[in-house]
Structures are given as structure tokens and as C-alpha cells.
C-alpha positions as CSV (number, residue, x, y, z in Angstrom):
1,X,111.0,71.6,315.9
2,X,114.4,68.8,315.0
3,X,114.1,67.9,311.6
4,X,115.9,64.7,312.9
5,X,112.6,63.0,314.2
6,X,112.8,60.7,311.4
7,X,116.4,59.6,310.0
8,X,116.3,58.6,306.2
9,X,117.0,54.9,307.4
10,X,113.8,55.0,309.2
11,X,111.6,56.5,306.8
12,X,113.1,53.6,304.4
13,X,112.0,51.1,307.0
14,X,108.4,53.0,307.3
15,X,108.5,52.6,303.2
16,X,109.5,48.8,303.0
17,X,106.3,48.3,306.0
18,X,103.8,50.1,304.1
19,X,104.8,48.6,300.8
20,X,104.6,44.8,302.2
21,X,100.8,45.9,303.8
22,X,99.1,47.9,301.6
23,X,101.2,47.7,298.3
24,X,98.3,46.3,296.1
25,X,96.0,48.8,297.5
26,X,94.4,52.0,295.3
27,X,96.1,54.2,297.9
28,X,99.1,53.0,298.2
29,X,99.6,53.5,294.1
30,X,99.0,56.8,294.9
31,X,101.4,57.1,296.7
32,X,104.0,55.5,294.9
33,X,102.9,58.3,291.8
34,X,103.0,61.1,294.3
35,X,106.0,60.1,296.0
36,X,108.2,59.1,292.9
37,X,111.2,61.2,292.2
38,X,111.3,62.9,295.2
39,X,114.9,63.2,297.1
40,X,115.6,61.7,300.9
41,X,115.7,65.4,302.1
42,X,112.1,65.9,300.4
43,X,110.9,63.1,302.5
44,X,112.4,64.1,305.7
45,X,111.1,67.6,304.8
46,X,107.5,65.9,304.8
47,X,107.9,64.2,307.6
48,X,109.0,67.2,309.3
49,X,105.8,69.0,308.3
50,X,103.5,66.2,309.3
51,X,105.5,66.2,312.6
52,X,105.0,69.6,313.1
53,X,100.8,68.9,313.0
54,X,101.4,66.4,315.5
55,X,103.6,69.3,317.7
56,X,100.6,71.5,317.4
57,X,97.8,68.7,318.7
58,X,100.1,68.4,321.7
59,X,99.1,72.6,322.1
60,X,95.8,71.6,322.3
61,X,95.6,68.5,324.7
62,X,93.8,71.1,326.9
63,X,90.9,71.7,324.7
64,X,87.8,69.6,324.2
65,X,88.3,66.7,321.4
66,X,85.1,68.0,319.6
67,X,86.3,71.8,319.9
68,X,86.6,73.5,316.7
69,X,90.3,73.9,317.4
70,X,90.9,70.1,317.5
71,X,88.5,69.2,315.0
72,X,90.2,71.6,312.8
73,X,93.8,70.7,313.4
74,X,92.8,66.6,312.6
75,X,91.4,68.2,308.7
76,X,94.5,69.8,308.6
77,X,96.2,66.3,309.3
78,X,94.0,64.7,306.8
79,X,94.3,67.4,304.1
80,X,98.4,67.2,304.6
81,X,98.3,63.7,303.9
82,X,96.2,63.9,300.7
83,X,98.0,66.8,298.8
84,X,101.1,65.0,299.8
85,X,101.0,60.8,299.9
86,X,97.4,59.6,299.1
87,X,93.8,60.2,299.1
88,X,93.1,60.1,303.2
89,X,89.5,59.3,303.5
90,X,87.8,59.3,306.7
91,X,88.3,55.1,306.9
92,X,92.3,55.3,306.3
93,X,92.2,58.3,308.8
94,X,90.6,56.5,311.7
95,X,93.0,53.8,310.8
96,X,95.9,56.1,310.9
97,X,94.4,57.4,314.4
98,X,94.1,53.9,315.9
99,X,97.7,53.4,314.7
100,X,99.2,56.8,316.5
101,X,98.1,55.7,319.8
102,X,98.5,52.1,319.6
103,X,102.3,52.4,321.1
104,X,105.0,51.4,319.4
105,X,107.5,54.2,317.4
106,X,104.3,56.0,315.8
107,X,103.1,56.9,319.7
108,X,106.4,57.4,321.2
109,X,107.6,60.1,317.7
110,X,104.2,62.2,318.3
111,X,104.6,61.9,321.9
112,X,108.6,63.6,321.5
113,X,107.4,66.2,320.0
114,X,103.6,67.4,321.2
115,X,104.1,65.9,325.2
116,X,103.4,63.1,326.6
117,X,99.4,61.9,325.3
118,X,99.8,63.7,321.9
119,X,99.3,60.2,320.3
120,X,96.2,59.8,322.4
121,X,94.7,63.1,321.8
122,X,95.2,63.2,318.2
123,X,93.5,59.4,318.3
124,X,90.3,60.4,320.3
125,X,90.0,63.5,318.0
126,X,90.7,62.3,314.8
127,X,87.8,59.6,316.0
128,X,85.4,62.0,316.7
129,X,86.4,63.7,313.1
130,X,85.9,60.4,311.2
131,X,82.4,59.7,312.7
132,X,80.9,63.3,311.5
133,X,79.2,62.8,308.4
């Protein structure tokens, strides 16, 4: 998978977005602690990895959204953003899914690189996750 899905200038945009929405939250704080002293290429490196989550949903578009294989691959998504930007509980994840299919850049990166309905998948899926207790 291109490591140029995001460009630095974008992931800057992404930053200056999530600061101005969610900059007084708990999570965002974590993030700024996590994040802090970390070099562009780290953060394109990130994004890369998360990307490459998204790459491997759009492998499983054939399978059942409650499949084990699925289900599995949306803890792995929720488990990446934790150990790297903030605490993802299951409300800021089915946020996040909303978000991914709700068009827009989000849809169209996921969509570049797991196929055309990645976005969608990974939403229904990671909806299904977030409503298991």
C-alpha cells in the first residue's frame, strides 16, 4: 500500500479539525501527550498503518459483518487507535464508524485503498462491534 494516502499538509489539516472539535475533551489530551514529539514521517507512518487496517476490511467486504473475521479486524482498528492516539472506547468508535462512511475525504481515503464500500463495511461492522457488550 502508497504511503502517500495522506500528505503531511493534510494530516496538519486533520490536526487543526480535531483540535477546534474535540480539543477540551479527555481524549483529545491524550492525544496531544501521546502524539507530542513525534516527527511528520512518524505521523504519515501512522496513518499508513491505520490505512493499511482499512486495506484489509476491503478483503473482507465478502464476509458477514458479525463474522469473527470482521468483528476481529474492527478490535484491531480500535486497539491501533488506543496504543497509538487515545483511549477508543466503544462510544468514540461508533462515532469514528459513522464518520468513515458519512462521505466526504474519510470515505473516499478508505474507499482508495480497500475498494469501493470499504467505508461502508467497516461502518456496519464496527456498529455491530460497538453494540456487543
Amino acid at each position: 500500500m502508497s504511503s502517500d494516502v495522506f500528505d503531511t499538509k493534510k494530516l496538519d489539516e486533520y490536526a487543526a479539525q480535531a483540535r477546534a472539535s474535540w480539543g477540551e475533551t479527555a481524549a483529545y489530551k491524550e492525544f496531544e501527550k501521546k502524539s507530542k514529539g513525534r516527527s511528520k514521517e512518524e505521523e504519515a507512518s501512522l496513518a499508513a498503518g491505520m490505512m493499511q487496517i482499512f486495506a484489509e476490511f476491503g478483503t473482507l467486504k465478502e464476509e458477514d459483518l458479525a463474522s469473527a473475521k470482521a468483528q476481529a479486524e474492527v478490535g484491531k482498528l480500535q486497539s491501533f487507535i488506543t496504543q497509538h492516539y487515545y483511549t477508543c472506547t466503544k462510544e468514540i468508535l461508533s462515532g469514528l464508524g459513522r464518520a468513515y462512511a458519512a462521505g466526504g475525504e474519510f470515505t473516499q481515503n478508505i474507499d482508495r485503498v480497500g475498494g469501493k464500500g470499504t467505508a461502508g463495511f467497516a461502518a456496519k461492522a464496527i456498529e455491530i462491534y460497538c453494540r456487543k457488550e
